[in-house]
N, C-alpha and C positions, 0 to 999 in steps of 0.2 A: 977419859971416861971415868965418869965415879963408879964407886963402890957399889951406888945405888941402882945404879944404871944396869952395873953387872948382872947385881941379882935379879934384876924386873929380866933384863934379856933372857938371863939363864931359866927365870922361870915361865916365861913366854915360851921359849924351844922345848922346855919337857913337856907343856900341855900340850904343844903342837906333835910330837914324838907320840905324847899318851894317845889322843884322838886321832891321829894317821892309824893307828896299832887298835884302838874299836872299832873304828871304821872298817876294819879288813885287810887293808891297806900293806904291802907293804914297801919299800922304799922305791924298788921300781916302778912297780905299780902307779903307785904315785905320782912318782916323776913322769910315767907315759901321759898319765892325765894331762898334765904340764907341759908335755912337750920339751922335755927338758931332761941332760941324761941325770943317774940314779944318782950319781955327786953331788947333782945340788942340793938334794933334800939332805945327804948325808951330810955335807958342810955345815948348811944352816940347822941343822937339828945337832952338828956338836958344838955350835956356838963359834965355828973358822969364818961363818960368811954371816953377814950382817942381812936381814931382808927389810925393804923400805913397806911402805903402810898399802902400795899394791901390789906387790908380791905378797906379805901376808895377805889383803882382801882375796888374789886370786884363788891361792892358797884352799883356805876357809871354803871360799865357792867350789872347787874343784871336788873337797869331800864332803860337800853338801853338809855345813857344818852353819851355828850361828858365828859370826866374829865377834862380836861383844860379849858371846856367851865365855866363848875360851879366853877372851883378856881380863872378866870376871873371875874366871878360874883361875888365872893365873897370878889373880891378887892387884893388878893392873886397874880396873876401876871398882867403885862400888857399887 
């Protein structure tokens, strides 16, 4: 994985962290949403687990959030 790569992921997981955390949200919470225990948010929010393109859509959907808005934010598209 490049350098580049790095930083897009690193900065994809803090927006994802930022807006779980205005949303109200927090890591269990979340994961209930999800269905899923409170580990995997914490893995994929420190950057240990990797999420493909639907885990993040569910993701986004779960805290009723835009998905291009947060990959905007995260420097990811223009």
């Amino acid at each position: 994985m490049s350098t580049g790569e790095t930083r897009a992921y690193a900065a994809l997981t803090a927006v994802l962290k930022r807006t779980r955390k205005q949303c109200g949200l927090t890591q269990v919470a979340l994961a209930a949403l999800l269905d899923k225990p409170q580990s995997y948010v914490s893995k994929y929010e420190s950057g240990e687990r990797r999420l493909d393109v639907i885990e993040f859509l569910t993701i986004a959907q779960k805290m009723e959030v835009d998905p291009v808005a947060m990959l905007r934010e995260a420097g990811l598209l223009s």
